[in-house]
C-alpha positions in Angstrom: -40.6 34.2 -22.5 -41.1 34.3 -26.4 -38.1 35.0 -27.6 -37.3 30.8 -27.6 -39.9 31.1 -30.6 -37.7 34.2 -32.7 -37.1 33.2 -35.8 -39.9 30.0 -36.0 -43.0 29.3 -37.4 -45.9 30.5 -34.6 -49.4 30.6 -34.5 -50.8 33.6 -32.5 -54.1 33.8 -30.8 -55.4 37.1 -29.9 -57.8 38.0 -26.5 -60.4 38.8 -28.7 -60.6 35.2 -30.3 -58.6 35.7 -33.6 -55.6 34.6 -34.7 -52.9 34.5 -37.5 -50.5 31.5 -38.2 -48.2 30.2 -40.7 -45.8 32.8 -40.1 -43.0 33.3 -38.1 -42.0 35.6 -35.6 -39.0 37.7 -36.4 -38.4 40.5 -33.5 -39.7 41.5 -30.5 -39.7 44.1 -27.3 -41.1 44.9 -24.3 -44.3 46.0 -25.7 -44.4 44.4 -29.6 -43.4 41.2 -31.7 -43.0 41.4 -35.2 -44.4 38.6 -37.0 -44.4 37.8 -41.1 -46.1 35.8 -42.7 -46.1 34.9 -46.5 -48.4 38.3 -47.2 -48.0 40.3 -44.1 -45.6 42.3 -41.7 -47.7 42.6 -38.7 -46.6 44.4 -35.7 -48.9 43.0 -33.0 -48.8 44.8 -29.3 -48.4 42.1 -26.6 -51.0 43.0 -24.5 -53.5 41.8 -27.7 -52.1 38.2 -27.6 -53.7 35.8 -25.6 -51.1 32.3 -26.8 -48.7 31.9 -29.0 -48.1 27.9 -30.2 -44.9 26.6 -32.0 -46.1 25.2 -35.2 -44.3 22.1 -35.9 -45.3 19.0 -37.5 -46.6 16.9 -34.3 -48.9 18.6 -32.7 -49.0 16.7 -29.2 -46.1 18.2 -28.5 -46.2 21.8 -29.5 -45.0 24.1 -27.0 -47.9 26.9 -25.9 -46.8 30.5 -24.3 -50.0 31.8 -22.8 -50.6 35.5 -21.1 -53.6 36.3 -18.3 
């Protein structure tokens, strides 16, 4: 389900109500995604992430990936 956003500028919300953005997601697995951003590698496990948003420039019609 995310691996249409490899490579592409994501913001990540977490279940616990944080999240990073401005960077983009480079690899992933069954149980991790690798995301950068401009001062991080951050290996994040999946079960952590609530939604993960496509950051583009419009956003009415960014595209949401959501977890329950």
């Amino acid at each position: 389900m995310l691996k249409e956003f490899i490579n592409q500028q994501v913001t990540i919300l977490f279940i616990d109500g944080g999240s990073v953005s401005g960077g983009t997601l480079i690899e992933m697995d069954e149980k991790f995604v690798k995301y950068q951003s401009p001062q991080n590698l951050n290996i994040i496990p999946i079960s952590s992430i609530k939604t993960v948003t496509l950051q583009n420039g419009d956003n009415h019609n960014s595209t949401v990936r959501g977890f329950r």
